[in-house]
C-alpha positions in Angstrom: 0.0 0.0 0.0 1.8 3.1 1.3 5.2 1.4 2.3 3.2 0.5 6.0 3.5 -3.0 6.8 1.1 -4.9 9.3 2.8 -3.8 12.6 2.9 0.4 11.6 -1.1 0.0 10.4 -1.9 -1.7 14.0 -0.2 1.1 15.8 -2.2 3.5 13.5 -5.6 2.0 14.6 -4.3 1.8 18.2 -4.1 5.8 18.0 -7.1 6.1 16.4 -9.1 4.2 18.7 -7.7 6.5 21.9 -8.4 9.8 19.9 -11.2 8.9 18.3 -13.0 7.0 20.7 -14.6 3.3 19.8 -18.4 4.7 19.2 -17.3 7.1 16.2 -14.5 4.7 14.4 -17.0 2.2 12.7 -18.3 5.6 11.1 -14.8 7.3 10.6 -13.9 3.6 8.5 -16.7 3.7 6.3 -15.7 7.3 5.5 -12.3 6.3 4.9 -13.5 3.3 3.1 -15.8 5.8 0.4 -12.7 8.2 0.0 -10.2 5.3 -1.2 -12.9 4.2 -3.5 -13.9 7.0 -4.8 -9.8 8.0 -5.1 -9.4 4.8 -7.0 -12.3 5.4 -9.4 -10.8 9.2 -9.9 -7.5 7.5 -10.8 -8.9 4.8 -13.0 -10.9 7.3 -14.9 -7.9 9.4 -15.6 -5.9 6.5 -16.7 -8.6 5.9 -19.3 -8.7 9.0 -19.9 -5.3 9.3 -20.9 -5.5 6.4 -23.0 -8.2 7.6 -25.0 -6.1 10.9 -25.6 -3.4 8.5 -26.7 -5.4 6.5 -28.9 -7.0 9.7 -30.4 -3.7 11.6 -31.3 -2.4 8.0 -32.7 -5.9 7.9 -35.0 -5.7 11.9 -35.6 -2.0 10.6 -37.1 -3.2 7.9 -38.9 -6.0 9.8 -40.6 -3.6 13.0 -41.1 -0.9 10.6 -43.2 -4.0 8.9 -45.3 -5.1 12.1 -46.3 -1.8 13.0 -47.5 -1.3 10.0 -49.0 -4.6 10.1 -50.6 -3.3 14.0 -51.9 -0.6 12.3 -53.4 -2.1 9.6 -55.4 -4.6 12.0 -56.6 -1.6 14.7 -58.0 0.0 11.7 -59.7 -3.1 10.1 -61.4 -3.5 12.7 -63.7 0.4 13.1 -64.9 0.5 9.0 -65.3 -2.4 9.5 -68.0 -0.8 12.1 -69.9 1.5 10.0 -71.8 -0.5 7.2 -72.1 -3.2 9.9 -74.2 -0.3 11.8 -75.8 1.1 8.5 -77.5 -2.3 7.4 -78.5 -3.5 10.9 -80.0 0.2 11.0 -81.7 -0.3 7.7 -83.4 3.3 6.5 -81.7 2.4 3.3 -80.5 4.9 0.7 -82.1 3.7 -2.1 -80.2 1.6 -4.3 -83.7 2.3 -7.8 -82.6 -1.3 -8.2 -81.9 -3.2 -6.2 -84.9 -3.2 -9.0 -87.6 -2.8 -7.4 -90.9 -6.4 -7.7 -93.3 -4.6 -8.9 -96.4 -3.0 -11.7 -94.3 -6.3 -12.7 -92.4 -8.2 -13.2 -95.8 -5.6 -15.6 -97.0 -4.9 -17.8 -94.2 -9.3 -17.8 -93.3 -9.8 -19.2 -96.8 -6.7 -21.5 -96.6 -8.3 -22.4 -92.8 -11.3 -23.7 -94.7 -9.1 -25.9 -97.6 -7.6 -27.4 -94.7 -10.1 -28.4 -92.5 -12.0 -31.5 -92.2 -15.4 -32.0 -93.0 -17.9 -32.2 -89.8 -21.1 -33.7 -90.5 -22.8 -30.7 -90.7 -20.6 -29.0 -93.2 -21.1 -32.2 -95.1 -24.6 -31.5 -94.3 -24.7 -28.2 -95.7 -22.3 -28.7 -99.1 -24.7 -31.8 -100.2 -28.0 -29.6 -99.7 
């Protein structure tokens, strides 16, 4: 508790009980009893107080660095687009690997068709 041990306490009530006198110490202990009570209530509402202050400054932080973050993204969006656009509008896109050419498409379809074997319905379909 306060640094008393069991013998220092005794000698405390010992005193008390002279001064005080034994019809008004029941009362004077329930008194004391409320006060340390309420004293540890007091101190366990500041130390959740406190907490909550801490917690609310860490959140505040939080927020604070996702709003800058969020700033950021939104200032680099627009210049990542911007070449993309400019290379399209300037016709400087060299990548053709995947546009098939229309004079080679007609040949190899109508070679496709030579080459391919009959399924019953095309048989179907050249008889009638």
């Amino acid at each position: 508790m306060f640094g008393l041990g069991m013998p220092e306490i005794l000698l405390i009530l010992a005193i008390a009980l002279i001064v005080i006198g034994p019809q008004k110490l029941p009362e004077l202990a329930k008194t004391l009893g409320r006060a340390m009570g309420e004293f540890k209530r007091s101190a366990q509402d500041l130390k959740r107080s406190i907490d909550m202050d801490t917690t609310l400054q860490d959140v505040k932080s939080s927020t604070t660095d996702l709003k800058d973050v969020i700033k950021d993204s939104k200032r680099e969006k627009p210049s990542r687009k911007k070449p993309d656009t400019t290379d399209a509008a300037q016709g400087t896109d060299t990548d053709t690997s995947e546009v098939p050419d229309p004079a080679t498409d007609a040949d190899t379809s109508s070679s496709s068709k030579n080459t391919k074997d009959d399924t019953p319905a095309d048989k179907k379909n050249s008889n009638g």
